[in-house]
N, C-alpha and C positions, 0 to 999 in steps of 0.2 A: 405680249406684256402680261396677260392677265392669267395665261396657262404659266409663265417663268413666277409669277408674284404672285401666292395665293395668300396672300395679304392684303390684296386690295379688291377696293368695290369700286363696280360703277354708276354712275348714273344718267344714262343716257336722254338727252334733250329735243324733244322735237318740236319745229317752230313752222308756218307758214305765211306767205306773202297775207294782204289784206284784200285779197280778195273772195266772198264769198261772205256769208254769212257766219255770227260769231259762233252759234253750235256749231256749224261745219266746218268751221276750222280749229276748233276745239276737237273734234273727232279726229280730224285729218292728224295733227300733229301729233294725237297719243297714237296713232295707228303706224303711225312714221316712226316715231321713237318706239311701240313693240315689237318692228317689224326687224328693228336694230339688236334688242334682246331675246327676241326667238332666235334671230341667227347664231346669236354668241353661245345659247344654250345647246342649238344644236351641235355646234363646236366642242361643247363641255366642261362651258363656266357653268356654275352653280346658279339657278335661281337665286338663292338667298343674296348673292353676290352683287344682284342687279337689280335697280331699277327704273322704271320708262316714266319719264313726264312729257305732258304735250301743254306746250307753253302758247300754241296759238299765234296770231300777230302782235302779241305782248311786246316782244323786246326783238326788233327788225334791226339787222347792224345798217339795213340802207334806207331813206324813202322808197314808200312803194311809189315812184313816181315814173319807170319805167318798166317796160316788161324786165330788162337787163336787170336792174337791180331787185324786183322781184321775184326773180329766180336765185337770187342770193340769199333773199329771205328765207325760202325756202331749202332748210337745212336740217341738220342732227349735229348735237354739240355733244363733247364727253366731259361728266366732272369724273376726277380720280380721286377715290379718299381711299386712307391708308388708315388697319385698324388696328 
């Protein structure tokens, strides 16, 4: 999508479950989402083109009340904006 549109940016989201402490998972989540924009770069989207947030246990689509959903938390979202 993004090598066909070089009109668009990404921004890639990294999130993780609640467990751990909040620096560590503040770490964890931006290391998740640059580990998503290294990839792309080595692919050969453009730096300018992308960028990594690590959003932490902020915004969980499930309770962390199971490991199952837990492991849900723990994700990478993509925004697309068109410029």
């Amino acid at each position: 999508l993004l090598v066909l549109n070089p009109h668009l940016r990404l921004e890639v989201i990294g999130h993780t479950d609640n467990i751990g402490t909040k620096a560590a998972n503040r770490k964890i989540s931006g290391l998740r989402a640059k580990a998503v924009t290294d990839y792309l770069e080595e692919k050969g989207i453009s730096k300018k083109r992308l960028k990594s947030t690590g959003r932490s246990d902020e915004t969980p689509l499930v309770d962390n009340n199971t490991e199952e959903n837990r492991s849900l938390n723990r994700r990478v979202e993509f925004v697309i904006y068109k410029d």
